[in-house]
C-alpha positions in Angstrom: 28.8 10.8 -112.3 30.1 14.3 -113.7 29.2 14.8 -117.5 31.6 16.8 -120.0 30.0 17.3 -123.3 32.4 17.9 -126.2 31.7 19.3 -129.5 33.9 21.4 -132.1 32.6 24.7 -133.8 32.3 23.3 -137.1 29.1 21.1 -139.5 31.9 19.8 -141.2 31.7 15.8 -141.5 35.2 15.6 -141.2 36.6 18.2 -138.9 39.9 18.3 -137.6 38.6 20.5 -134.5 36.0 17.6 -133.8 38.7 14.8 -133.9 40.7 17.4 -131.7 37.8 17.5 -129.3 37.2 13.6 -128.5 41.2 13.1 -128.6 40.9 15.5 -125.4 37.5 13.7 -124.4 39.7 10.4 -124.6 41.6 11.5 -121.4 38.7 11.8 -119.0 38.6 9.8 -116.5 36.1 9.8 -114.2 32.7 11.5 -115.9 31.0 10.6 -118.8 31.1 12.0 -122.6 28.9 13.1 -124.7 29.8 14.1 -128.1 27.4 16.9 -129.8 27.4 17.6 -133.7 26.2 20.3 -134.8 25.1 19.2 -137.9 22.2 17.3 -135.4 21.0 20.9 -134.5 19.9 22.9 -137.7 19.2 26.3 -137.1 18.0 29.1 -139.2 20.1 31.9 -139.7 19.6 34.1 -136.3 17.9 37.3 -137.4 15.4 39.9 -134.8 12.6 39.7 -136.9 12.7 35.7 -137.1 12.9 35.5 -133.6 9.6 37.8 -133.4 7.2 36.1 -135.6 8.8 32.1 -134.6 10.3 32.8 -131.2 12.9 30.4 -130.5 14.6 27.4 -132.4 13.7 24.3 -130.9 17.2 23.2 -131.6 18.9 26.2 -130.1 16.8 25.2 -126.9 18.0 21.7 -126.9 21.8 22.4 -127.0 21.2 25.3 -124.3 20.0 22.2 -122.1 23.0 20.1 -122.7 25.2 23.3 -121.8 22.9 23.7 -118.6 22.9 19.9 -117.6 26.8 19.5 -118.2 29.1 19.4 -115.5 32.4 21.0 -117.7 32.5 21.5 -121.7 35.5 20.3 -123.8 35.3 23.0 -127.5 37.1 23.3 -130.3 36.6 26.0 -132.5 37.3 25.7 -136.2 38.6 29.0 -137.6 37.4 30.6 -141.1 38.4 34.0 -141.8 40.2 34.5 -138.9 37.0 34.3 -136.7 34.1 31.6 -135.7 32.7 29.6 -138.0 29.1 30.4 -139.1 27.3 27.3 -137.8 28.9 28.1 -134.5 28.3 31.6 -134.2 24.4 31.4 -135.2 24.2 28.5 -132.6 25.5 31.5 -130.3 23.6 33.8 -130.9 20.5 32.1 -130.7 21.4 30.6 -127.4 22.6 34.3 -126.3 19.1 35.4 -126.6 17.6 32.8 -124.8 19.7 33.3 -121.9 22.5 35.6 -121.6 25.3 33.9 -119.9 24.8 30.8 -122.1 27.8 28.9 -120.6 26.1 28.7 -117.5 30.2 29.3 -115.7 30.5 25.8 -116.6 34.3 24.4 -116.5 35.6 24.8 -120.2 38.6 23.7 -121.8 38.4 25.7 -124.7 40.8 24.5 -128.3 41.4 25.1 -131.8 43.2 23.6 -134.4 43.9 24.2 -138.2 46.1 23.0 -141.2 48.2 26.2 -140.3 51.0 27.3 -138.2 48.9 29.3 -135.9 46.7 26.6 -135.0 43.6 28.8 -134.6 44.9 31.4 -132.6 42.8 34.1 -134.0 39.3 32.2 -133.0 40.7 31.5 -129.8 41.7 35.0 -129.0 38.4 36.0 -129.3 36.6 33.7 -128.0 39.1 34.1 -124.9 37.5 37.9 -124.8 34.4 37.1 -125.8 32.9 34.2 -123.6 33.7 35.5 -120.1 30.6 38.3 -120.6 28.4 34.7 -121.5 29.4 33.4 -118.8 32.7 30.9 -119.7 34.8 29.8 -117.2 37.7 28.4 -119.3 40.0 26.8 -117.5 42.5 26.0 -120.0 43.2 26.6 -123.8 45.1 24.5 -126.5 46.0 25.5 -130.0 47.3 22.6 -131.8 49.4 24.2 -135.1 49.6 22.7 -138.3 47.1 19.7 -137.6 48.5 17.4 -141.0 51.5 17.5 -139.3 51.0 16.9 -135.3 47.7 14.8 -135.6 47.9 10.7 -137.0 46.3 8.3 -136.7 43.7 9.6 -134.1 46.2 11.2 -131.7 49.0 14.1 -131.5 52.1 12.7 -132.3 54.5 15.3 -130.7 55.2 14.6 -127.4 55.2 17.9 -126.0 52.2 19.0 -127.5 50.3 15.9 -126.4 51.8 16.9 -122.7 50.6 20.0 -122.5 46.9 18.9 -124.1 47.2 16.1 -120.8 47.8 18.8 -118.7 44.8 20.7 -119.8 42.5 17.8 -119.4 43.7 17.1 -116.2 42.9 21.3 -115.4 39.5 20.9 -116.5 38.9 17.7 -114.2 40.1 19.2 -111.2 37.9 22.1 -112.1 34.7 19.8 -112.5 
């Protein structure tokens, strides 16, 4: 059986982007789901010199391996300041320098959502630029806008938005 594991870019206990991520994980049919927090892999904060004298973060390691073992990858990114979080991007960048093309051209449907109108464009757009040189193969984005609004009660409530997050899923399986 295929596995997708699905995570959001955020160590918030109560992230939106997380609840956007196993709504879309809710859709798959035929592979199993696994649900990663970051807040289960602590890292220090990714410095040259660190990496020198400790070498790599056990935890860093461990999430690499889920990437690596996974058939397709479901991520939401949470947006602060216009860009990645900072638990996200120190989980990148100590997976980057343990192996380069860290996605491993794995199947991704990549998201983000916010409490904005934008929906998390801004992360999206550059992690649309970014990944390809790490090796993503994103099949599909979604930005869900103004999360209060569109998400209740565990699911989107506008019809067209939910749509078009269906027809994303169903991308990403054919892709698997």
């Amino acid at each position: 059986m295929k596995e997708i594991i699905v995570f959001a870019g955020s160590n918030s206990k109560v992230s939106i982007n997380k609840q956007l991520a196993e709504y879309a994980a809710s859709f798959i049919q035929d592979a199993k789901v696994t649900v990663l927090d970051l807040n289960n892999f602590p890292l220090p904060i990714f410095g040259v010199d660190l990496e020198k004298e400790h070498g790599f973060p056990e935890h860093a390691q461990t999430f690499l391996n889920h990437i690596k073992s996974s058939d397709g990858i479901i991520l939401s990114l949470a947006e602060h300041n216009g860009a990645y979080t900072t638990v996200f991007k120190n989980l990148f960048d100590w997976m980057s320098r343990i192996e380069s093309k860290l996605w491993h051209n794995k199947p991704m449907l990549l998201m983000a959502t916010s409490p904005g109108a934008r929906g998390g464009r801004s992360v999206l757009e550059i992690a649309e630029k970014r990944f390809p040189f790490q090796g993503g193969n994103i099949i599909e984005t979604f930005s869900l806008p103004s999360f209060g609004t569109h998400f209740k009660d565990g699911k989107i409530i506008d019809e067209t938005l939910n749509s078009e997050l269906r027809k994303a899923v169903e991308s990403l399986e054919k892709a698997l």
